[in-house]
Each structure stands twice: as structure tokens, then as C-alpha cells.
C-alpha positions as CSV (number, residue, x, y, z in Angstrom):
1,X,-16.4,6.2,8.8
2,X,-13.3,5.8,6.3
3,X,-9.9,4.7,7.0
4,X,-6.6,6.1,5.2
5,X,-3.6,4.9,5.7
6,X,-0.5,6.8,3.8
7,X,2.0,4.1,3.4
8,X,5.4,5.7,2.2
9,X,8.2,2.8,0.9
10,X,11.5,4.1,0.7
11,X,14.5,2.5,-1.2
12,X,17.7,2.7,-2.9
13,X,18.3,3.0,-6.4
14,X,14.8,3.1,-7.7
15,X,13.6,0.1,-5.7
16,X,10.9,1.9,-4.5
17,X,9.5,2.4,-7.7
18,X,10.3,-1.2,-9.1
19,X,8.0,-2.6,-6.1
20,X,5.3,-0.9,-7.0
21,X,5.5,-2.0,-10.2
22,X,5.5,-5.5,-9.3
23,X,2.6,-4.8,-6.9
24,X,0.2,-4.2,-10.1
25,X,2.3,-6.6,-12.8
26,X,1.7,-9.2,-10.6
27,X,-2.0,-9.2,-9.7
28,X,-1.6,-7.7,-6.1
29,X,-3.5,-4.0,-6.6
30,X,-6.1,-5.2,-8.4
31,X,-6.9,-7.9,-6.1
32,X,-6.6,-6.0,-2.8
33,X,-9.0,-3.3,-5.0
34,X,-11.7,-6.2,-5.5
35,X,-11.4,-7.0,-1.3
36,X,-14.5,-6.0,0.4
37,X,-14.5,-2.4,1.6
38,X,-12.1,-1.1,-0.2
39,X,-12.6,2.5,-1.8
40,X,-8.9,3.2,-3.0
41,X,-5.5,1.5,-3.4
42,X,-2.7,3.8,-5.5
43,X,0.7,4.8,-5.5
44,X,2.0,8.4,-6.2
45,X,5.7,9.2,-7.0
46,X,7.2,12.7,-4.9
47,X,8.7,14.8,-7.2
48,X,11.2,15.7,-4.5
49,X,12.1,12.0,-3.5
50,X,13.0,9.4,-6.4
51,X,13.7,7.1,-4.0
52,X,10.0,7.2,-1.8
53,X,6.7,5.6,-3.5
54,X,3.4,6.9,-1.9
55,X,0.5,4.2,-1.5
56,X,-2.9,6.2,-0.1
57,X,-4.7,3.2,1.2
58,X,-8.5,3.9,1.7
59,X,-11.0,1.4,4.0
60,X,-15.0,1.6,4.6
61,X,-13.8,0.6,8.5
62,X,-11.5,-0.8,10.5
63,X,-13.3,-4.2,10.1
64,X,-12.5,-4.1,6.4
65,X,-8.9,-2.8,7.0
66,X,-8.5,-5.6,10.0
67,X,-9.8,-9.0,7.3
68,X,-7.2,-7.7,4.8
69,X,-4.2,-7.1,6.8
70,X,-5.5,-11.3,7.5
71,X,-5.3,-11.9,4.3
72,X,-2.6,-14.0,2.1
73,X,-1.3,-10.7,0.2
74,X,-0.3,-9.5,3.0
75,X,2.3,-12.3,2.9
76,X,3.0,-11.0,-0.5
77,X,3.1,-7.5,0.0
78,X,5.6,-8.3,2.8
79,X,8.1,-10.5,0.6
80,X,7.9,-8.2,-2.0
81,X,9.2,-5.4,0.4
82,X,11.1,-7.7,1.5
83,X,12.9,-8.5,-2.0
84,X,12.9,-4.3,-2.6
85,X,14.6,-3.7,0.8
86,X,12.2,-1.1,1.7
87,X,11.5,0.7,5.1
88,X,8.2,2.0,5.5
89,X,6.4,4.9,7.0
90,X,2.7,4.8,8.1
91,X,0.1,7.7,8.8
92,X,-3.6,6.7,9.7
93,X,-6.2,9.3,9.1
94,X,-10.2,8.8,10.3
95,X,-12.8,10.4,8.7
96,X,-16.0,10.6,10.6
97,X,-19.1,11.6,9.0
């Protein structure tokens, strides 16, 4: 069983975008990419929306997903939307095999 989660940030004035950046610049993707059970971490740009950044999230279970939303990134992740002055929406999707 797989979890993904869509996560979409949305901002003003290219914020969006400039959080995401700073979520690979600093270390953050790559680190939540090494955490144990998880198979994907990116962000995708809408070519309809300049202003919303895409992050597909993708966990081997919810054990996995539950140990990094525990983590100390997730501290991170929330100042840094924090400092963008993003609002987030969420979709969860489980694949069952």
C-alpha cells in the first residue's frame, strides 16, 4: 500500500515558487527523500496558476508518512511556509495492491 499526498502551496507574487526553491537550496527535499519509506518528494509548477506550486508526496505506508510528519523538518517545512505566507491544499490518495 502507497500513500500520496498532493500538497498544493499557494502565494502571492511568486512566493510559491521561491519556497520551493528554498525547500531544495536548503537541504530539506533531499533529506525528506533519504527518510525511510519514501518513494517520491517533487514539486510541479501549473501552467495555469503562477502563483500555486504542486508537491506529489509519495509514502510506502502510513507508518512511514506518520515518523516524518514527527520529524524536525516538519518544523522547517512549517516556518518556511510560514516566511512564504502560503495556504495549503491537501488531497490523500491510497493505493492498494
Amino acid at each position: 500500500m502507497s500513500l500520496t499526498i498532493n500538497i498544493y502551496y499557494t502565494g502571492e507574487n511568486g512566493s510559491a515558487r521561491k519556497f520551493a526553491e528554498e525547500m531544495v537550496s536548503s537541504g530539506v527535499v533531499e533529506r525528506v527523500r533519504n527518510e525511510e519509506g519514501n518513494e517520491k518528494y517533487e514539486y510541479f509548477f501549473p501552467m495555469d496558476d503562477k502563483e500555486t506550486v504542486l508537491l506529489i508526496d509519495r509514502w510506502k505506508n502510513q507508518e512511514a508518512l506518520d515518523i516524518h510528519h514527527k520529524s524536525p523538518m516538519m518544523k522547517e517545512i512549517a516556518d518556511l511556509r510560514e516566511k512564504y505566507h502560503l495556504h495549503m491544499k491537501v488531497e490523500q490518495f491510497v493505493e492498494r495492491k
